[in-house]
C-alpha positions as CSV (number, residue, x, y, z in Angstrom):
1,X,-2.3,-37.5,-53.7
2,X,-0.9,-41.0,-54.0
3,X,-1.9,-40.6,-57.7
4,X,0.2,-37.4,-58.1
5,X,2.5,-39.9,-56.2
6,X,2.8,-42.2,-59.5
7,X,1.7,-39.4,-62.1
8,X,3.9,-36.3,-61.6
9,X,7.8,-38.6,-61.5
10,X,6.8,-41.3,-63.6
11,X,4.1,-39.9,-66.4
12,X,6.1,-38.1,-68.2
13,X,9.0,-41.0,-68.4
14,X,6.1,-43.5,-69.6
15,X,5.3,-41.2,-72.3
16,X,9.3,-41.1,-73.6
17,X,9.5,-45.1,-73.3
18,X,6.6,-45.4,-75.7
19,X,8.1,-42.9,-78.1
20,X,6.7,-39.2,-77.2
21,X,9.0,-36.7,-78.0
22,X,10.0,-33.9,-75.7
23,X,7.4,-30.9,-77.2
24,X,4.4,-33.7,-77.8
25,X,5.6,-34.5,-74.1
26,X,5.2,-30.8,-73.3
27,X,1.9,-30.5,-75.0
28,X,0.1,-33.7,-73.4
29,X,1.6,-32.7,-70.0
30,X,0.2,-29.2,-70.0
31,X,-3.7,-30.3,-70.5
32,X,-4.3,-30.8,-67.0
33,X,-3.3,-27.1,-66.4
34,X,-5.5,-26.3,-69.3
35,X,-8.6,-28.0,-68.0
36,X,-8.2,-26.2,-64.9
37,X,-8.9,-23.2,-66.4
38,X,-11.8,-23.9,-69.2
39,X,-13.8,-26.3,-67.5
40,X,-12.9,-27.0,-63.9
41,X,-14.6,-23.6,-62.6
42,X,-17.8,-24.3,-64.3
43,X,-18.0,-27.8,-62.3
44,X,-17.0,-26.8,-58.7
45,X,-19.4,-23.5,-59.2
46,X,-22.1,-26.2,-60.2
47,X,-21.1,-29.3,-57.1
48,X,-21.3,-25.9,-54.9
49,X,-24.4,-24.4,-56.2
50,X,-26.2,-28.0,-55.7
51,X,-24.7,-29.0,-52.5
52,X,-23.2,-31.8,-54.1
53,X,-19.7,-32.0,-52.7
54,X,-18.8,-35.9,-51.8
55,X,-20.7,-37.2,-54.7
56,X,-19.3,-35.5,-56.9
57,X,-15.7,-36.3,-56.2
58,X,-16.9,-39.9,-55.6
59,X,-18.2,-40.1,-59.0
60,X,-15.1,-38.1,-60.5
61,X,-12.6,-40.0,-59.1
62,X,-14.4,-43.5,-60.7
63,X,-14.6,-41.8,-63.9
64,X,-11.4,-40.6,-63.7
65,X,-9.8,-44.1,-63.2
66,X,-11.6,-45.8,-65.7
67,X,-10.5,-42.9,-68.3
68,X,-6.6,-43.7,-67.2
69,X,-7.4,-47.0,-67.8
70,X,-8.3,-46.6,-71.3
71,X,-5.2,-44.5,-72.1
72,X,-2.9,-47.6,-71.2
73,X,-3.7,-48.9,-74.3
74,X,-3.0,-45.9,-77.0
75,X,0.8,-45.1,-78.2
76,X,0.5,-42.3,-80.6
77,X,0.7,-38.9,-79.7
78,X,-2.4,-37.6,-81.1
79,X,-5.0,-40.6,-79.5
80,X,-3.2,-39.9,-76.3
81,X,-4.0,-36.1,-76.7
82,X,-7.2,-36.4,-77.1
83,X,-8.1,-38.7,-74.7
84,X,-5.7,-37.7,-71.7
85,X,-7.9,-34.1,-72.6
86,X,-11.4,-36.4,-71.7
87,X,-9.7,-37.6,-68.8
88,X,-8.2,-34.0,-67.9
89,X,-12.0,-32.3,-67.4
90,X,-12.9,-35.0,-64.8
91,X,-9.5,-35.6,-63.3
92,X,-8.8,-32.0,-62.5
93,X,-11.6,-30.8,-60.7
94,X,-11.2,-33.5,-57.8
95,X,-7.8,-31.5,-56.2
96,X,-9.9,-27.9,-55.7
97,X,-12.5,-29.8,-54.5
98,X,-10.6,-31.7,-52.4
99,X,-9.1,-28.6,-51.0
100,X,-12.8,-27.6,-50.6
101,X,-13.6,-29.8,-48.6
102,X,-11.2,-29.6,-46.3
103,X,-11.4,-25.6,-46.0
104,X,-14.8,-25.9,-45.3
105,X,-13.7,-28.4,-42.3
106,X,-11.1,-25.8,-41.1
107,X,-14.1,-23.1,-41.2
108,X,-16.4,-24.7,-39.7
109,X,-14.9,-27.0,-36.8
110,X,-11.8,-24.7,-36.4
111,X,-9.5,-27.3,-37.6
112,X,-5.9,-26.7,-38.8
113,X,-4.9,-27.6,-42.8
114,X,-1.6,-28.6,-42.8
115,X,-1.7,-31.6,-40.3
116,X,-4.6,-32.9,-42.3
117,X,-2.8,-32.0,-45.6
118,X,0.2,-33.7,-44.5
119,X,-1.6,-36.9,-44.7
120,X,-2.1,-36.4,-49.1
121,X,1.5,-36.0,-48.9
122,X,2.3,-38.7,-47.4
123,X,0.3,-41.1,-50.1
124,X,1.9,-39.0,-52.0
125,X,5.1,-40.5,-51.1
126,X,3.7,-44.2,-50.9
127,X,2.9,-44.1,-54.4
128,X,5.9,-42.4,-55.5
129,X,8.1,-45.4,-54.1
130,X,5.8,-47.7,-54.9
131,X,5.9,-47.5,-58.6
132,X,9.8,-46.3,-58.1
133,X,10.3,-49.9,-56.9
134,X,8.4,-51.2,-59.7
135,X,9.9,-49.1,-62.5
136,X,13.5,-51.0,-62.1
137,X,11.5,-54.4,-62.8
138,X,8.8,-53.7,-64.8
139,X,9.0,-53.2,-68.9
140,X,8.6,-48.9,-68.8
141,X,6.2,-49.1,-71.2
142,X,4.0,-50.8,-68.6
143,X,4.4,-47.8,-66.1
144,X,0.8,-46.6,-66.9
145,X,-0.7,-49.2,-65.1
146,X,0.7,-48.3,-62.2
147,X,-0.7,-45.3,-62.1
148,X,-3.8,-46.8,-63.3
149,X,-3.9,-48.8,-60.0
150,X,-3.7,-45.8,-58.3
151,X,-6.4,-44.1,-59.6
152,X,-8.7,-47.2,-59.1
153,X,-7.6,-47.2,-55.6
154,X,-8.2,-43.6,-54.7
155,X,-11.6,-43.9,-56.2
156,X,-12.2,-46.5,-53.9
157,X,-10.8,-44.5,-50.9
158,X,-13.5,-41.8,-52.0
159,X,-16.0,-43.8,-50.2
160,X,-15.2,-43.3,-47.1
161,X,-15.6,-39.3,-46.9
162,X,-18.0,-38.1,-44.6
163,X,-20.6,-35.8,-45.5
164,X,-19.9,-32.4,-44.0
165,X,-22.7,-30.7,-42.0
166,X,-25.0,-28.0,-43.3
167,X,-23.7,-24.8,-42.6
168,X,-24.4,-22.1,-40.3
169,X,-27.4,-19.8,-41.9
170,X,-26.1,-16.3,-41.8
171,X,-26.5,-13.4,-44.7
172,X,-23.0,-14.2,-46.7
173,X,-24.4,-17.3,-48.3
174,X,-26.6,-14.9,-50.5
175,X,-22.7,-13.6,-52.0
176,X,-22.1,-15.2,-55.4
177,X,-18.6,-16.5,-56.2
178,X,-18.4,-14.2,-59.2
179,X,-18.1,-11.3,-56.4
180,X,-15.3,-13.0,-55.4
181,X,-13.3,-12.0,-59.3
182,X,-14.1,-8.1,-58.4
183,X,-11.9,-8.1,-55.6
184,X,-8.1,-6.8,-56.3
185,X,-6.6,-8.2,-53.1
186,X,-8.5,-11.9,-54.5
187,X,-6.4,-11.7,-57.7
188,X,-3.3,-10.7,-55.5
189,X,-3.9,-13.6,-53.2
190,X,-4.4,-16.2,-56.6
191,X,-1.9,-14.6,-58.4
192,X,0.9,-15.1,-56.3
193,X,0.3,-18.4,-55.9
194,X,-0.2,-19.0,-59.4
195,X,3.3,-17.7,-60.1
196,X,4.8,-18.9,-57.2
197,X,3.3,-22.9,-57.7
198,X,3.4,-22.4,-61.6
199,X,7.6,-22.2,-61.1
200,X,7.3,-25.9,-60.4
201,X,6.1,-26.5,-64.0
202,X,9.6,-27.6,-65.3
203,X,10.0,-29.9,-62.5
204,X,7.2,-31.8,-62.5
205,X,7.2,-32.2,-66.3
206,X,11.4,-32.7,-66.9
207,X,12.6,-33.6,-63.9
208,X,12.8,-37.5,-63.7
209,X,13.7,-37.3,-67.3
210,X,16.8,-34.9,-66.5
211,X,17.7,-37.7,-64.1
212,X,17.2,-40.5,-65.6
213,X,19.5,-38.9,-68.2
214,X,22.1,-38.8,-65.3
215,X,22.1,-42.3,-64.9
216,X,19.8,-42.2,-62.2
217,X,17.3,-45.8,-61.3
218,X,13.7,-45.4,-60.9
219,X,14.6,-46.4,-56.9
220,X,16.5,-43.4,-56.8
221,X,14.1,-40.7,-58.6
222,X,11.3,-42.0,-56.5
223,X,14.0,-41.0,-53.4
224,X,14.0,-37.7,-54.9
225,X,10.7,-36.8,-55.3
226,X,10.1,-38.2,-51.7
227,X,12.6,-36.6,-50.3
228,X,10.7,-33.1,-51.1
229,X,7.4,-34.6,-50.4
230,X,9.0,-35.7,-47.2
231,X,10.0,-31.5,-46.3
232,X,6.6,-30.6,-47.7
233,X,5.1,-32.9,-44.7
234,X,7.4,-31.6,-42.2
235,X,6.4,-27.9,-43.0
236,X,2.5,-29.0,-42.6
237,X,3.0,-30.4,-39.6
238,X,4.4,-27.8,-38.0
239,X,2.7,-25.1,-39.8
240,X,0.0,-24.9,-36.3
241,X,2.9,-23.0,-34.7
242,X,3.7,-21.0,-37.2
243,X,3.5,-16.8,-35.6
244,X,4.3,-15.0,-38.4
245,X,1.5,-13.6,-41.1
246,X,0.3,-15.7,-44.2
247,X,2.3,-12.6,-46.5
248,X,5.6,-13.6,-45.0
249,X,5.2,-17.1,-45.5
250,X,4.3,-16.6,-49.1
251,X,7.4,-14.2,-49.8
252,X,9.9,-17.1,-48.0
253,X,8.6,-19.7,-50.0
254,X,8.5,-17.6,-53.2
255,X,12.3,-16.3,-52.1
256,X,13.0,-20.3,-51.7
257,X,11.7,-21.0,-55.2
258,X,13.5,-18.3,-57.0
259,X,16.7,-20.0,-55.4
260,X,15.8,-23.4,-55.9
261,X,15.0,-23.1,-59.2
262,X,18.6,-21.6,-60.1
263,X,20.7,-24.4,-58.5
264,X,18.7,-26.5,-60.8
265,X,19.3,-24.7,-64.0
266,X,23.0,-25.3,-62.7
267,X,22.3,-29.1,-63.0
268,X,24.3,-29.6,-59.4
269,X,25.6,-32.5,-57.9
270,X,24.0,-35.3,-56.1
271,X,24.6,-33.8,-52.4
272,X,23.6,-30.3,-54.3
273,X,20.2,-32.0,-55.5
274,X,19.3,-33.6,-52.3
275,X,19.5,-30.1,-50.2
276,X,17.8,-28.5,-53.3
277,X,15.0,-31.1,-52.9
278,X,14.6,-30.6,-49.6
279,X,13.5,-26.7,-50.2
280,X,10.4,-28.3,-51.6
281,X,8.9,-27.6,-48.2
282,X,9.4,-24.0,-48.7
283,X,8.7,-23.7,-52.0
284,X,5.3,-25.7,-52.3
285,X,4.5,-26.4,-48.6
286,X,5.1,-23.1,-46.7
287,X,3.7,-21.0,-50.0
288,X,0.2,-23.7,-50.0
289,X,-0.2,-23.0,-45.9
290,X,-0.1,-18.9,-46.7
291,X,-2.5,-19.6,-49.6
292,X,-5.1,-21.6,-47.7
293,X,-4.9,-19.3,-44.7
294,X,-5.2,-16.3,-46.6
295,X,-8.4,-18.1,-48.3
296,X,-9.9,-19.1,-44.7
297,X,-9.7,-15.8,-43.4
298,X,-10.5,-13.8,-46.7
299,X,-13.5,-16.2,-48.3
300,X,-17.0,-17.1,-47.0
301,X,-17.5,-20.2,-46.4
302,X,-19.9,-21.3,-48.8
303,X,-17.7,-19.9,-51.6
304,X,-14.4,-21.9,-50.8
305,X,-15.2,-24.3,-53.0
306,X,-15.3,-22.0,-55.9
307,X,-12.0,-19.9,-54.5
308,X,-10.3,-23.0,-54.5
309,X,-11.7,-23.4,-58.4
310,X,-10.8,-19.7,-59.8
311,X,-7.4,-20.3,-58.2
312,X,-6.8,-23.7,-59.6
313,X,-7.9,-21.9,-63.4
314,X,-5.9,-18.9,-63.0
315,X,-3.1,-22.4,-62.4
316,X,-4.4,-24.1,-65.2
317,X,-3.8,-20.9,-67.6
318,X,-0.8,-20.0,-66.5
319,X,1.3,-22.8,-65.9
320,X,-0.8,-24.6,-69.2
321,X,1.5,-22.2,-71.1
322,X,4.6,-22.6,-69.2
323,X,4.6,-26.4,-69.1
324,X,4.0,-25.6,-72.7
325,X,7.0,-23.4,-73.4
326,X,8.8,-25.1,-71.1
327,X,9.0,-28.5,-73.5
328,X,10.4,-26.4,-76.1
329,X,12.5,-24.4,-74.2
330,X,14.0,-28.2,-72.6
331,X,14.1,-29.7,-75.9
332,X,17.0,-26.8,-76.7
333,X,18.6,-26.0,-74.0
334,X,17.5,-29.0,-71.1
335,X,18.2,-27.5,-67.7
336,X,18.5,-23.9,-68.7
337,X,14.3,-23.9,-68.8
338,X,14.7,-23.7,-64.8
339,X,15.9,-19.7,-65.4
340,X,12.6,-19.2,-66.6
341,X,10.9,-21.1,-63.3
342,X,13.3,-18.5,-61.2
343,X,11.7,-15.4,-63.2
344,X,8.2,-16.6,-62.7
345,X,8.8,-17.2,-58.8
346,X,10.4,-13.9,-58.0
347,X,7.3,-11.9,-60.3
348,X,5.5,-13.7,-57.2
349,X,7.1,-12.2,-55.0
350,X,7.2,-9.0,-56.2
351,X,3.7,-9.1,-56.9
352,X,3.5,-10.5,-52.6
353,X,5.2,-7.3,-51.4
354,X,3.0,-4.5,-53.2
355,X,0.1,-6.1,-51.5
356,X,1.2,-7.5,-48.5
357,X,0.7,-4.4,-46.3
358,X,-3.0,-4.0,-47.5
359,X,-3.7,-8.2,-46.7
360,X,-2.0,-7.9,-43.3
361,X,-3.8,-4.7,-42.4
362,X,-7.7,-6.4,-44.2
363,X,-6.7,-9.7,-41.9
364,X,-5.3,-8.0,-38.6
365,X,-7.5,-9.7,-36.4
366,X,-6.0,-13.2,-37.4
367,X,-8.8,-14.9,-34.5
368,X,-11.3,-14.3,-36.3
369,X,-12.0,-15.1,-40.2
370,X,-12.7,-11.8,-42.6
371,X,-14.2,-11.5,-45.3
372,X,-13.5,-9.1,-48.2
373,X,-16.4,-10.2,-49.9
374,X,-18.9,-9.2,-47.3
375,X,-16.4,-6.0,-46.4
376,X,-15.2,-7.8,-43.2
């Protein structure tokens, strides 16, 4: 998370300050997204089929700086293409299994997700000051390495995971994860989140360059994107007290993204943009807690790996194409592209409220984890 910290505000603005236009911007931004749907399932399915979980990300996130590394040195649009796309099927992998892992910790010692996810947001944070601080001194084009740093020192970091425990022998681990794609209330559960998350494609490809075209300092942006990182944290904190079912949450952070993402197409006023900001923690936050509950109780635990895989491709595809569409769409008509965000959220809620009565009724026993795999 403390490289999404320096990637997601400060990536994009690297790429302008070398000379990327806005649709070759649009284009290298959106393969990440696209990884995550051709390759990233076929590696989680193969780290959980061999049992492989913390050396794998170990040996991804190493990989993964040393391919950043190498992409501090290219400036043409093409080069950068290709090799941010080498760097893309190693890079993307490491966030579902991240999420793996720590699903598989909630399962298994009965631990809650948001106050350890809090903890990735708040690198997240660090990193997004960090280079903020550095991006009023330091030559832009030389932003890269900032991020660079990051990677190297979140590889490093990957060293200290535990292993996790062998798991519990019971007859579920004989389920594939393909059973998991036959299920209707699977694709419900992914698909909301896809459209509900993927309506923050605009804002993490256009956003600091829609301020910085305000007259905004790299200080400042970094205050920005901190700010909703700072709500997100609040939200998994408290999300242990949260009473009400995972489907509600989902439609009030789906409800809050449809909103957010209209003030923004307003392009508001400073004290306008910090409140909208703030809904971050409704929008991302309290929609992730919903997701990752609903996958606890809904996924055997030997498969949550993979769930987190098929919904981090069904991401990748979606979102691959709206980051896509949304660099031409901002190259024309800027903030207007944040209409489109507002359409995509509110198809996630619709989609949320047709099957929210069948998920609350499949999960009504909330103290103990179901499966709709096994028919629990």
């Amino acid at each position: 998370m403390g490289l999404l910290g320096t990637y997601l505000p400060f990536f994009s603005l690297w790429l302008k300050m070398i000379g990327i236009d806005a649709t070759w911007i649009g284009i290298i931004t959106a393969i990440p997204s696209l990884s995550r749907f051709t390759v990233l399932p076929l590696v989680t399915a193969f780290v959980e089929r061999r049992g492989i979980l913390r050396g794998a990300m170990i040996v991804l996130a190493f990989v993964t700086a040393m391919g950043f590394a190498v992409l501090g040195f290219l400036r043409e649009p093409l080069s950068i293409l290709i090799v941010f796309s080498l760097i893309a099927c190693v890079w993307t992998p490491l966030s579902p299994l991240t999420d793996g892992y720590a699903l598989k910790g909630v399962a298994r010692y009965g631990l809650n997700y948001g106050p350890m996810r809090l903890w990735g947001s708040a690198a997240f944070i660090a990193g997004a000051l960090l280079c903020g601080l550095l991006v009023d001194v330091l030559d832009r084009q030389n932003l890269i390495w900032v991020i660079v740093a990051m990677t190297f020192a979140s590889a490093f970091v990957s060293l200290s995971l535990a292993p996790l425990d062998a798991p519990p022998a019971n007859a579920e681990t004989d389920v594939r994860a393909s059973a998991l794609l036959k299920q209707p209330m699977f694709w419900a559960i992914i698909g909301t989140s896809t459209l509900i998350q993927g309506s923050h494609a605009a804002y993490y490809g256009f956003a600091s360059i829609t301020w910085q075209g305000m007259g905004l300092g790299g200080f400042t942006i970094a205050l920005l994107w901190s700010l909703g990182v700072i709500a997100e944290i609040i939200v998994f904190a408290i999300s242990p007290r949260f009473t009400i079912q995972p489907t509600m949450l989902l439609l009030i952070g789906g409800a809050s993204a449809v909103v957010r993402w209209i003030l923004m197409a307003l392009e508001p006023r400073m004290e306008i943009l910090l409140a909208i900001q703030a809904m971050h923690g409704l929008s991302f936050g309290m929609t992730q807690v919903a997701i990752m509950s609903l996958l606890v109780r809904s996924v055997p635990h030997h498969l949550l790996a993979s769930a987190q895989g098929y919904l981090v491709a069904l991401g990748g595809a979606v979102i691959g194409v709206t980051v896509i569409v949304s660099g031409i769409v901002y190259a024309r008509w800027g903030a207007g592209v944040y209409f489109i965000m507002a359409a995509m959220a509110f198809a996630g809620v619709v989609l949320m409220m047709m099957w929210r009565k069948r998920l609350d009724a499949t999960h009504a026993e909330v103290d103990q984890p179901q499966s709709f795999v096994s028919g629990g």
